[in-house]
C-alpha positions as CSV (number, residue, x, y, z in Angstrom):
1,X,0.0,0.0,0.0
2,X,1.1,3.4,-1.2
3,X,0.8,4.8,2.4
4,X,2.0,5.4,5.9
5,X,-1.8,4.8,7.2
6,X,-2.7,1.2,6.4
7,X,-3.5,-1.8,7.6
8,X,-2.8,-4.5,4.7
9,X,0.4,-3.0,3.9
10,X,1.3,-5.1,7.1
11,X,-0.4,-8.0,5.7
12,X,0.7,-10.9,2.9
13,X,-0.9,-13.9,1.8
14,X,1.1,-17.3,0.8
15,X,-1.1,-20.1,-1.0
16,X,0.1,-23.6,1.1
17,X,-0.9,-26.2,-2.2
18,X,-1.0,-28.8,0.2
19,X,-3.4,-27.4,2.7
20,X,-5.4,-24.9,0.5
21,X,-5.5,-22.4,3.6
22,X,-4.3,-19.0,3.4
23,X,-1.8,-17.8,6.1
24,X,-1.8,-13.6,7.0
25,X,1.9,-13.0,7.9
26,X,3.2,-9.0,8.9
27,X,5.1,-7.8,7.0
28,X,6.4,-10.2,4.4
29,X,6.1,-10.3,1.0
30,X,4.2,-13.0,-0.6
31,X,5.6,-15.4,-3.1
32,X,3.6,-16.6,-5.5
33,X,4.2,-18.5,-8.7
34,X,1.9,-17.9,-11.8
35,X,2.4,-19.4,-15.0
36,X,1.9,-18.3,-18.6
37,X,-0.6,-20.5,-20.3
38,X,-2.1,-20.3,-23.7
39,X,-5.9,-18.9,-22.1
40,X,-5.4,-15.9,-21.3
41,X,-7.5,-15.4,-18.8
42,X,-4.5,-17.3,-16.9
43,X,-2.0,-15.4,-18.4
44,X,0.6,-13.7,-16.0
45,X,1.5,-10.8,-18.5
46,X,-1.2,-9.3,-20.6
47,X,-4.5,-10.3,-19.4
48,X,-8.0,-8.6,-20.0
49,X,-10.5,-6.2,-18.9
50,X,-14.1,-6.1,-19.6
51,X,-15.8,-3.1,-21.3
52,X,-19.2,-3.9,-20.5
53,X,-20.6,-6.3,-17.3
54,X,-19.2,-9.4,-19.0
55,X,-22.7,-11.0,-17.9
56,X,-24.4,-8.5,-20.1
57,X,-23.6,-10.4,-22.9
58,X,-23.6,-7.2,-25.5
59,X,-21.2,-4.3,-25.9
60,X,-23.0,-1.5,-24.4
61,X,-22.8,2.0,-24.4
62,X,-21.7,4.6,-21.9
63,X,-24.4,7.0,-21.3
64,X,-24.6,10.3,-19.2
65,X,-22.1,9.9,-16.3
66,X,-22.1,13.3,-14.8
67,X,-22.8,13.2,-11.2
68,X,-25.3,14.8,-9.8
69,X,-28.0,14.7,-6.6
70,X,-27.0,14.7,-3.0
71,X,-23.8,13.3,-4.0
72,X,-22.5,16.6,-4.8
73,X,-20.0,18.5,-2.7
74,X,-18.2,20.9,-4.8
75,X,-19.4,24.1,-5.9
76,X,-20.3,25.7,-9.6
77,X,-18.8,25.8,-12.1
78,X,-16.7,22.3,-11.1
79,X,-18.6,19.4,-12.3
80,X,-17.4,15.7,-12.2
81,X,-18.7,12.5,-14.3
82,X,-17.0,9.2,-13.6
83,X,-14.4,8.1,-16.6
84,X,-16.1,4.8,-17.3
85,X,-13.5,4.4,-20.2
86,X,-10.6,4.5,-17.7
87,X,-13.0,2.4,-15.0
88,X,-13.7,-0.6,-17.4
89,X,-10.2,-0.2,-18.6
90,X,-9.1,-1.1,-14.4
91,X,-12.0,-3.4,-14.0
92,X,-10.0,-6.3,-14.3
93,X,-9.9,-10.5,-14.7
94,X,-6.6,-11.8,-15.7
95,X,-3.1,-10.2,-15.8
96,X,-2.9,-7.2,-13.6
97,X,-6.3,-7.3,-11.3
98,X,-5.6,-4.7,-8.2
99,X,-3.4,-2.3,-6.6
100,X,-3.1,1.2,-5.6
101,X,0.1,3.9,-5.9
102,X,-1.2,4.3,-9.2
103,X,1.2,6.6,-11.1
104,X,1.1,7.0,-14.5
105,X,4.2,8.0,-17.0
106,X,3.5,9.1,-20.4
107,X,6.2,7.6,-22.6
108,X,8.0,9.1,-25.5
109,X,6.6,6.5,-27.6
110,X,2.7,7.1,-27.3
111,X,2.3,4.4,-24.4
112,X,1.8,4.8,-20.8
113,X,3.6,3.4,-18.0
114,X,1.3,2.4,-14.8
115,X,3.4,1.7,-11.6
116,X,1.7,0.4,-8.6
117,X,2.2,-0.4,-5.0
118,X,1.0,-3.7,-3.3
119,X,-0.5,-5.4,-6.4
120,X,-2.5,-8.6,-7.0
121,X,-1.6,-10.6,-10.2
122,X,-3.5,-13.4,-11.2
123,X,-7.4,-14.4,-12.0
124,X,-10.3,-13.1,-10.7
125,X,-13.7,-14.9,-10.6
126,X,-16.2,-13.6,-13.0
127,X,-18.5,-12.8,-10.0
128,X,-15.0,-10.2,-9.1
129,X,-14.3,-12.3,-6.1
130,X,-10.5,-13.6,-6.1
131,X,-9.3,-17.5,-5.9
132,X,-6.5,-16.5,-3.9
133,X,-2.7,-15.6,-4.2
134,X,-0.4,-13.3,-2.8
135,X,0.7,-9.4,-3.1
136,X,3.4,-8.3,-5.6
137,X,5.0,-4.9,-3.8
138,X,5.1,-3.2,-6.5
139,X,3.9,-3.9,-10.3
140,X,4.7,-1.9,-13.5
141,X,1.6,-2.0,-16.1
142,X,2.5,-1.3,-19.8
143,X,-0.3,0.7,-21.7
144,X,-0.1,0.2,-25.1
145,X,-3.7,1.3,-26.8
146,X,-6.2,-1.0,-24.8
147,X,-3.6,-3.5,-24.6
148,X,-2.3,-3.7,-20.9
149,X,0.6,-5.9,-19.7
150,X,2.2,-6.8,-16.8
151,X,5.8,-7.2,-16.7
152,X,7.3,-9.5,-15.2
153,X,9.5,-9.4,-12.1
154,X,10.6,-12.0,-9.7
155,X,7.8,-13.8,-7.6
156,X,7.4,-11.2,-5.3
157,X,7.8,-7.5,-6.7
158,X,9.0,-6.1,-10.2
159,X,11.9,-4.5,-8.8
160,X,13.1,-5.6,-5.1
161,X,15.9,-3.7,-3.3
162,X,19.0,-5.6,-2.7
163,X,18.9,-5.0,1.2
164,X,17.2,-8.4,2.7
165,X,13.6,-7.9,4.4
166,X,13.2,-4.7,2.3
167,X,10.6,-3.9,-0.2
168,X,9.9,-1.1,-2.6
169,X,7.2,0.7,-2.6
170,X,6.8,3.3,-5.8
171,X,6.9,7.0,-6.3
172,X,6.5,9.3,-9.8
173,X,8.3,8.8,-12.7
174,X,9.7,10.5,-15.7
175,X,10.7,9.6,-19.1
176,X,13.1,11.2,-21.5
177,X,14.4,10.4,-25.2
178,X,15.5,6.5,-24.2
179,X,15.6,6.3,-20.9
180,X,12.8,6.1,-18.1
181,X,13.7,6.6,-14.4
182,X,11.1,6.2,-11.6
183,X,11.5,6.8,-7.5
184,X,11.1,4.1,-5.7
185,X,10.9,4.2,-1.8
186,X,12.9,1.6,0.2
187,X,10.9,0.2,3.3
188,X,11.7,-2.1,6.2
189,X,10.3,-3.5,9.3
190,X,10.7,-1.5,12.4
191,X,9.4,-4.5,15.2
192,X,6.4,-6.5,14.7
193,X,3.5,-4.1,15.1
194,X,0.7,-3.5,12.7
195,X,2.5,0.3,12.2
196,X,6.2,-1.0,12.8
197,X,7.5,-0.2,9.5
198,X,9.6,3.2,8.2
199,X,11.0,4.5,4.9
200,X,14.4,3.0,4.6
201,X,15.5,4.8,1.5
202,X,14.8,6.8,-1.3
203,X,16.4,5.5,-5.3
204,X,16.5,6.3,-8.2
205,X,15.7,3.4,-10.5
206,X,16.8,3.8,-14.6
207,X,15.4,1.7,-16.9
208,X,16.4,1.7,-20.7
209,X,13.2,2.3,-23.4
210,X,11.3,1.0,-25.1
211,X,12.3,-2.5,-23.6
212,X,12.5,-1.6,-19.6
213,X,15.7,-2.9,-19.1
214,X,16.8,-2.3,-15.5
215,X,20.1,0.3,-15.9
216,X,20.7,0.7,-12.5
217,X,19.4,2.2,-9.3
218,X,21.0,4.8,-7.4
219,X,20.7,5.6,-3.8
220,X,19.8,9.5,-3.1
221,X,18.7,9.4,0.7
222,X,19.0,6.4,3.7
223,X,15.8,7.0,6.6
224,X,14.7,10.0,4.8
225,X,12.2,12.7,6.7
226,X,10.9,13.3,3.3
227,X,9.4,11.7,0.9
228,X,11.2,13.4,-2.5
229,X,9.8,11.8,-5.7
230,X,5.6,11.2,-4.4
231,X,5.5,13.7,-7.6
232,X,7.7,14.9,-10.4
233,X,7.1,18.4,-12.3
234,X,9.3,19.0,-15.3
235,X,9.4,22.8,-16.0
236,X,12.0,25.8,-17.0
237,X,14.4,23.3,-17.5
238,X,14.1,21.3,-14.2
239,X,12.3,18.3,-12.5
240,X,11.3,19.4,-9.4
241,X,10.3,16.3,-7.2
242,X,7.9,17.2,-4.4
243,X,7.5,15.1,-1.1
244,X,5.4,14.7,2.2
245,X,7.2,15.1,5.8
246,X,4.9,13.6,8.6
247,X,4.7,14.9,12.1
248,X,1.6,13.8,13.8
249,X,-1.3,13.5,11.7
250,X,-0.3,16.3,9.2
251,X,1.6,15.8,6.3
252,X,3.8,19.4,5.3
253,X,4.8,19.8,1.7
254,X,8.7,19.7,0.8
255,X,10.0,20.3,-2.9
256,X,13.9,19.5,-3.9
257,X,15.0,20.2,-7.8
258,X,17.9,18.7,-10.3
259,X,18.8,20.6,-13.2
260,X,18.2,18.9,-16.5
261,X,16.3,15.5,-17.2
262,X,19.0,13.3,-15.4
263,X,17.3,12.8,-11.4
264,X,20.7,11.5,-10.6
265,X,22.4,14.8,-10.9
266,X,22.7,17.2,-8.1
267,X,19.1,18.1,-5.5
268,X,18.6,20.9,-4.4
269,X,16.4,22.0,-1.5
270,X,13.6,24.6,-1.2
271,X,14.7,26.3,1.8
272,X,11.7,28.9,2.0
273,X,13.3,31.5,0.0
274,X,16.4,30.1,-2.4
275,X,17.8,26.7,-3.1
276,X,20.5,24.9,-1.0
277,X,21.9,21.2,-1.6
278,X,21.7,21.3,2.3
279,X,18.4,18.7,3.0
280,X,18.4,19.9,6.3
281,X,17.5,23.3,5.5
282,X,14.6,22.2,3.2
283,X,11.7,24.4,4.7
284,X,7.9,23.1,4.7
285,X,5.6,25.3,2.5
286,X,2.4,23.7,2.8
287,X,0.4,22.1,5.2
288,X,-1.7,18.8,5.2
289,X,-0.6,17.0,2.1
290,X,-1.6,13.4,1.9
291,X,1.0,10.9,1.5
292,X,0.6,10.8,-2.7
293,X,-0.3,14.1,-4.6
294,X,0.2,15.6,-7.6
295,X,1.6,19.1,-8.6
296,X,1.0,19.9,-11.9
297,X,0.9,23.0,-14.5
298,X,-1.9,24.5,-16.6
299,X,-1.1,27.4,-19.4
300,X,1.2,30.1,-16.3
301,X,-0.9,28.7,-13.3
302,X,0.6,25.9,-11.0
303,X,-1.9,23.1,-9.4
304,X,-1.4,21.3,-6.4
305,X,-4.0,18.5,-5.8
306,X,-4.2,17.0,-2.9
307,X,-6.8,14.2,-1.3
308,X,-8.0,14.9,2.4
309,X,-4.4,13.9,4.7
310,X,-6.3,11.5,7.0
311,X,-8.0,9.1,4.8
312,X,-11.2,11.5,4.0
313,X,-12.7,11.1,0.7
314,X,-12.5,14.7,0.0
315,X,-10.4,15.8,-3.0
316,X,-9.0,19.6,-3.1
317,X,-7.1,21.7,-5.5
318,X,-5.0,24.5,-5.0
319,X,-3.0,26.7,-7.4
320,X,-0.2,29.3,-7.4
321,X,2.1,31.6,-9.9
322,X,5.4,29.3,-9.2
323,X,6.1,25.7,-8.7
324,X,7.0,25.9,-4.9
325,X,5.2,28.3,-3.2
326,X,2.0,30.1,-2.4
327,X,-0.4,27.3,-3.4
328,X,-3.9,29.3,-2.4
329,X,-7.7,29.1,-3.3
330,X,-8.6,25.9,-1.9
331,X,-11.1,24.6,-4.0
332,X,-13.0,20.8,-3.1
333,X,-13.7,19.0,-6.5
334,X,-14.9,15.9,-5.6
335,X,-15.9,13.2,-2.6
336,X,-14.7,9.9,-3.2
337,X,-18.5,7.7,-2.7
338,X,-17.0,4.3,-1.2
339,X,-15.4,6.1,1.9
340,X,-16.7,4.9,4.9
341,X,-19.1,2.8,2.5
342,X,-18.8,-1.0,5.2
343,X,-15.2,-1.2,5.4
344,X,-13.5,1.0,3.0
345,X,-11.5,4.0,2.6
346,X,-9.8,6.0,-0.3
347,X,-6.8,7.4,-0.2
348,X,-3.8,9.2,-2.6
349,X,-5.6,10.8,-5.5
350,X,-3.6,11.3,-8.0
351,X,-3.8,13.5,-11.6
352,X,-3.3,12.1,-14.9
353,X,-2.9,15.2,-17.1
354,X,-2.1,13.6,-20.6
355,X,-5.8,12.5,-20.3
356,X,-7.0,15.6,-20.7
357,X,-9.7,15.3,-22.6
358,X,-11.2,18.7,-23.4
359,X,-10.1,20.7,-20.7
360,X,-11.0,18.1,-18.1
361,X,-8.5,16.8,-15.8
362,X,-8.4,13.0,-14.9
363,X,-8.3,12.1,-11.5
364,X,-7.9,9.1,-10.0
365,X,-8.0,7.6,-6.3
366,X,-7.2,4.3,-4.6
367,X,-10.0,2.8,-2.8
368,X,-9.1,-0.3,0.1
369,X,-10.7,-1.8,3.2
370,X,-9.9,-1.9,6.5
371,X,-10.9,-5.6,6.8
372,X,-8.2,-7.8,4.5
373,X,-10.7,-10.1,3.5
374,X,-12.7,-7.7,1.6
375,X,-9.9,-8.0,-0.9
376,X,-10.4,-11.3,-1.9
377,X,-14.2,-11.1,-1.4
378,X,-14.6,-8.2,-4.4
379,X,-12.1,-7.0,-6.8
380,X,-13.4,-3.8,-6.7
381,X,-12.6,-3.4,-2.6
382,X,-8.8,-2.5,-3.7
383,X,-8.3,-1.2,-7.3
384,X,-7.9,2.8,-8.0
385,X,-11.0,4.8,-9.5
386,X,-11.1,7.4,-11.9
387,X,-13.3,11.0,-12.6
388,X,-13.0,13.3,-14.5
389,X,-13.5,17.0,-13.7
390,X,-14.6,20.0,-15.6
391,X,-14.4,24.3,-14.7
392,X,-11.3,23.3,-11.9
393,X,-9.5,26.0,-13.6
């Protein structure tokens, strides 16, 4: 789980084939073999989504999917309809079938790179429940057109840290001419507590493109305060890489910088005023960021979207002049329906603006339960959402 407020992050499941009984260990990963057969509804790589109910037994058509009623919360001229094209496109059976994180990296090529956090891969029943299996910690999904395909790691994770009881969990990514590079946040068990688990490290991971060859990973931070890399802003001829420091149950905003399109050249630190390579004199400039958020840029504005920092549904934007300061005019454009819905919460919304479809920005959010076996009960009970939103400007 992309998160420092969950309870299944502490949780794995490992399939015993002689007892059929699944065990719920804290804080290891799960290993679980999955084989490539010629259905593909078994298949470990590509698998297949369903655009219509696949009991329907026709095509369908998406009709009017602006909400509307008391479900409402934001104010004129904001309106939001759910992005069934992106919703169908996540409501999966085969390959790929659940996670959250949910970044998205727009290759150079035309296709998209999803990265994920804890992710299931394997079949689910067509009723959405799951047969079983285990969590991957992290799972890169290749976009290509409709077509969406796993690739393959080891048994446990697509990229594992070197470090022994360590797991990655994913930040933003960027891509430039043939190289991809994508954050990815070392963890590691504290003690044995539900909540006895810390960031270890922050990397830099660097994949060759098209065919995601691992290059290398580079180590930028050991125990970090920060979390540098939860969002990546190219602009004015730098990546700025924004992060969350925790202290209680708020979440301040930090942003460091590299010069260039290479994030394993030189950070610097926003210090409040100017820049410093000093990480200890990074100054917070916002208050109550969740633990995933995106800062984007629209035409000379700068947008800072943010879901509510303790696990409320509610979904804000904010905007400025510059990339690091002065985010203002809070604005609430949307309320995630399943939170607090039985067991589940939503968490980390995230924006996806080379969706943008018309001036509307994609948003999406990852939804989860508070009881574990909710996840194998219904698909849909940890898998990320998506709206769209209009008049956020």
């Amino acid at each position: 789980m992309q998160m420092l407020f969950s309870h299944k992050s502490c949780y794995m499941t490992t399939l015993f084939s002689n007892t059929g009984k699944y065990l719920l260990l804290l804080f290891l990963a799960a290993i679980v073999p999955f084989t490539a057969c010629k259905d593909e509804t078994d298949d470990f790589t590509s698998g297949s989504f369903y655009p219509v109910d696949p009991n329907s037994g026709g095509t369908g058509s998406i009709g009017d999917t602006t909400i509307t009623g008391a479900a409402v919360c934001w104010e004129a001229p904001v309106s939001v309809r759910k992005a069934s094209d992106f919703n169908q496109r996540f409501t999966r059976f085969s390959g790929w079938t659940g996670g959250d994180a949910t970044y998205s990296v727009p290759l150079p090529d035309g296709r998209t790179l999803w990265i994920f956090g804890d992710s299931f891969i394997g079949p689910v029943n067509p009723n959405r429940s799951r047969p079983g299996g285990g969590f991957h910690r992290n799972a890169f999904v290749m976009q290509d057109g409709d077509a969406m395909t796993a690739l393959t790691g080891d048994a446990s994770a697509f990229v594992t840290p070197a470090e022994s009881g360590w797991w990655y969990w994913p930040g933003h990514g960027f891509a430039h001419g043939d190289t991809l590079q994508v954050i990815l946040f070392g963890f590691k068990s504290t003690g044995g507590g539900a909540w006895d688990f810390a960031y270890a490290s922050i990397d830099v991971a660097t994949f060759s493109l098209p065919g995601m060859k691992l290059l290398s990973i580079e180590r930028k931070f050991t125990d970090p305060a920060v979390n540098y890399g939860a969002c990546i802003l190219e602009d004015g001829g730098y990546l700025y890489l924004y992060g969350a420091e925790k202290q209680g149950l708020s979440k301040f905003l930090h942003t460091a910088r590299v010069a260039g399109n290479n994030l394993n050249g030189q950070w610097e630190y926003f210090d409040g005023v100017n820049w410093t390579t000093d990480p200890a004199a990074s100054a917070r400039h916002f208050a109550h960021v969740s633990e995933q958020f995106s800062v984007f840029k629209r035409n000379s504005r700068y947008y800072l979207l943010t879901q509510h920092h303790v696990l409320g549904g509610e979904i804000y934007l904010y905007d400025a002049d510059n990339p690091v300061s002065g985010f203002d005019h809070k604005k609430q454009i949307y309320c995630t329906p399943q939170t607090n819905e039985g067991n589940l919460f939503t968490y980390n919304a995230f924006a996806h603006t080379q969706f943008s479809q018309g001036g509307d920005l994609l948003v999406s959010y990852n939804v989860n339960s508070s009881v574990f076996a909710d996840l194998f009960k219904n698909a849909d009970n940890y898998r990320p959402f998506f709206v769209r939103v209009k008049g956020w400007e």
